[in-house]
N, C-alpha and C positions, 0 to 999 in steps of 0.2 A: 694486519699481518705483522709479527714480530720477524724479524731478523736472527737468524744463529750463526752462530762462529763455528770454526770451522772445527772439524769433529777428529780428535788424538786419542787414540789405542794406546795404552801402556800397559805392558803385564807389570802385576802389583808386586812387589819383592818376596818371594818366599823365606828370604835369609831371614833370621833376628840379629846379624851381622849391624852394629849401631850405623857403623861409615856408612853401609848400602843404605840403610832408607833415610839417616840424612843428605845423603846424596839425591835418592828417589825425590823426596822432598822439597831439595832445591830447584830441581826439573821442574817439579809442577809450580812452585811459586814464580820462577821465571816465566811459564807459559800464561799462569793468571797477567802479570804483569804486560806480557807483551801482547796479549790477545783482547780481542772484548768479544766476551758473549763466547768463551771457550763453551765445546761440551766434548768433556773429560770420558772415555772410556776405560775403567779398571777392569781388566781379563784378570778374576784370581786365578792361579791354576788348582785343579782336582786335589792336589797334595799341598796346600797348602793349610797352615797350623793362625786359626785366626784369633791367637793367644791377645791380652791385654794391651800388648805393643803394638799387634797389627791394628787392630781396632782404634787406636788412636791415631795413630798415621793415616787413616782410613778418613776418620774424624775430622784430619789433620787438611787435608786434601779438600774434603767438603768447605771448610771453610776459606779455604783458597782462593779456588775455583767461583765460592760464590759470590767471591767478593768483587770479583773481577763479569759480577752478572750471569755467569756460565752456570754448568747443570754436570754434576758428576753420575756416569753411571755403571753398575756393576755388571760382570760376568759371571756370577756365580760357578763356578768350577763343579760344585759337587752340592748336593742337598743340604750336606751337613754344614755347608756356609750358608746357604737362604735361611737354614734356622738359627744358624747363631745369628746371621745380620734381622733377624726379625726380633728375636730376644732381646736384643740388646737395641729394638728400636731406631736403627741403623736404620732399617727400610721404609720406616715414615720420610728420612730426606731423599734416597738414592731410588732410581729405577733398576729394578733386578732383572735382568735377560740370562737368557737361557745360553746364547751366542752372541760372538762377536758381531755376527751378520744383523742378529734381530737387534741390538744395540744401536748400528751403528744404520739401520733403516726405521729405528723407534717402537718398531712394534715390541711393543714389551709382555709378559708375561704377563704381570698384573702387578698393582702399586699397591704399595702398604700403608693404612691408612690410621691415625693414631687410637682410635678407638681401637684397632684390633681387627678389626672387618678388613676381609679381602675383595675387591672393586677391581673389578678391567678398569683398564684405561678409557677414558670418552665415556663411563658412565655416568 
C-alpha cells in the first residue's frame, strides 16, 4: 500500500499576466517543498487559452510536484483542452478528469498512453 499526500485543488491562471503565474508558480513550488507525496489538482477553466506559456507552466508544475514524489492532475474545462493536452503529449504524464469531484475521488476518465492508445485506468 502506497501512501498519498494530501490532495490541493487550484484553478490554473487564466491570465498571460507574467506576475500571476510567477506567482501561481511560486505556490506550487512551496507546496512541493513542504508536502511529500502532494497530488496537485489543476481545474483549468472552459475559457481558458492554453497558448505556449500555459503549457509550460503546466510543464512547469509537473515537474515540481514530481519532484517532491506527488501526482499532478488536470480538469479539463472544455474538449478543446483534452485535445490540445493530448497533442502536445501532456497527457502521457497528467490524469485528465472531467470534474473536480472525479479528480479528487481518482476515478478518472481515462489515461493517455505514449503510444497514442486510449486505456481506462486498472487496465
Amino acid at each position: 500500500m502506497t501512501s498519498k499526500g494530501p490532495v490541493v485543488i487550484k484553478e490554473f491562471p487564466q491570465s498571460r499576466n507574467f506576475a500571476r503565474r510567477k506567482s501561481f508558480l511560486s505556490e506550487i513550488r512551496s507546496l512541493a517543498r513542504r508536502t511529500y507525496r502532494p497530488q496537485l489538482v489543476l481545474d483549468i477553466p472552459e475559457s481558458a487559452e492554453m497558448a505556449p506559456d500555459a503549457i509550460e507552466l503546466l510543464l512547469e508544475c509537473v515537474e515540481q510536484v514530481e519532484q517532491a514524489d506527488g501526482r499532478v492532475s488536470v480538469v479539463a474545462g472544455s474538449p478543446q483542452t483534452a485535445v490540445i493536452l493530448e497533442l502536445t503529449r501532456l497527457a502521457s504524464v497528467l490524469d485528465i478528469f472531467s470534474s473536480v469531484s472525479e479528480a479528487v475521488n481518482g476515478s478518472t476518465l481515462h489515461r493517455y498512453q505514449h503510444d497514442g492508445f486510449v486505456q481506462p485506468i486498472g487496465a
